[in-house]
C-alpha positions in Angstrom: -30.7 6.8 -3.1 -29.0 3.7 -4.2 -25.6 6.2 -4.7 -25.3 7.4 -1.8 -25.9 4.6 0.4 -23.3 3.1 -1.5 -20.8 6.1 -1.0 -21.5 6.0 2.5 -20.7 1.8 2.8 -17.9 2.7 1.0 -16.4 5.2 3.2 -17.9 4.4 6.2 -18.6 0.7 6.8 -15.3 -1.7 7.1 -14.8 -4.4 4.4 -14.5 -7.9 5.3 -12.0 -10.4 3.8 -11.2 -13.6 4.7 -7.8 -14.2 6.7 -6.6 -17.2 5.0 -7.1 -14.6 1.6 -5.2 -11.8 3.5 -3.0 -14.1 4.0 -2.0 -15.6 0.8 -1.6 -12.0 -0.6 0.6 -11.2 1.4 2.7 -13.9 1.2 2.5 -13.3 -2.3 3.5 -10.0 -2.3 6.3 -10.9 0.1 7.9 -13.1 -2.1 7.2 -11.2 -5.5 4.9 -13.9 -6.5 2.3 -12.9 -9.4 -1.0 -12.0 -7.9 -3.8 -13.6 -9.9 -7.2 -11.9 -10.6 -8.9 -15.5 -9.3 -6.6 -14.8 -6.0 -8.7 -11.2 -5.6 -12.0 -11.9 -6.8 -12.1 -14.0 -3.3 -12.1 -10.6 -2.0 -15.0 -9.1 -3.7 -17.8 -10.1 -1.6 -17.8 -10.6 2.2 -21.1 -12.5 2.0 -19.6 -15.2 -0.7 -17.4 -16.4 2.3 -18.3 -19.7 4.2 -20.1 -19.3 7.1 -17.0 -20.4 9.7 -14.8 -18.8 7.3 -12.8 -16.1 10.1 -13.0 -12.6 8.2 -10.7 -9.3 8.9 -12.0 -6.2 8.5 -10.4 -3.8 5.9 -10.6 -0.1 5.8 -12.5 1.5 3.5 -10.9 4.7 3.9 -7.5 3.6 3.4 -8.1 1.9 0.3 -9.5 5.1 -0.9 -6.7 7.4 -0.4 -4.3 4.7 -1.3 -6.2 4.6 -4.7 -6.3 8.3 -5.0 -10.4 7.8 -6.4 -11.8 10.8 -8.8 -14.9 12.2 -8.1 -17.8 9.8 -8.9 -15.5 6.8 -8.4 -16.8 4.2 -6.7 -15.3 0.8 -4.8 -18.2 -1.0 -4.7 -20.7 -1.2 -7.2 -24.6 -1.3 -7.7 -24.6 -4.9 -6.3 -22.3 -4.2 -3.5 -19.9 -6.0 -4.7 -16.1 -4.4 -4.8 -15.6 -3.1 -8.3 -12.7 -5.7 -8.9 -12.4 -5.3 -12.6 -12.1 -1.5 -12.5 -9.8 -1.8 -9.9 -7.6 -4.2 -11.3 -8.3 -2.1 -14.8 -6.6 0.9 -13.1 -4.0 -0.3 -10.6 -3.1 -4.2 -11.7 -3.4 -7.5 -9.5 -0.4 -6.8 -7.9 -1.7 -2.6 -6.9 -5.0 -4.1 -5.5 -3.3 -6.8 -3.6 -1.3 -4.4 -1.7 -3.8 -2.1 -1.0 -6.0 -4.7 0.7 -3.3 -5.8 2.9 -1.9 -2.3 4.1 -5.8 -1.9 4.4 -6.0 -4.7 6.8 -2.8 -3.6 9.2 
């Protein structure tokens, strides 16, 4: 089912992000700079990326304990798309931001 291939991408298969993304979050974070929504949604999709664009791979895993998930929670949705507005619903811009990059390291 759609479900459970989804469950398994989301536990098993790394996420890509672009660098120069990573990168600008982190500085961000760094120096306590707010973290826009429009800053994350570049992370939603790996496939919306440009096609020289150099993308780091981000653990799905991590991300999952680091956002402590209920049962039936999901990071990505129907579309495969990361669920950016529940995520940012639940943890804030800034939450999400950090999770991606300690994802990343």
């Amino acid at each position: 089912s759609t479900t459970a291939t989804m469950s398994a991408m989301s536990v098993e298969t790394p996420w890509f992000v672009a660098q120069k993304v990573l990168l600008l979050l982190k500085l961000k974070l760094q120096n306590n700079q707010e973290i826009s929504r429009d800053a994350l949604l570049a992370c939603e999709c790996p496939g919306d990326n440009e096609d020289d664009e150099v993308l780091l791979p981000v653990d799905f895993r991590s991300l999952e304990e680091d956002f402590g998930l209920a049962e039936g929670e999901e990071l990505v949705d129907e579309d495969g798309r990361m669920d950016l507005d529940f995520l940012i619903g639940k943890f804030g811009e800034k939450g999400v931001a950090e999770a991606f990059v300690k994802a990343q390291q």
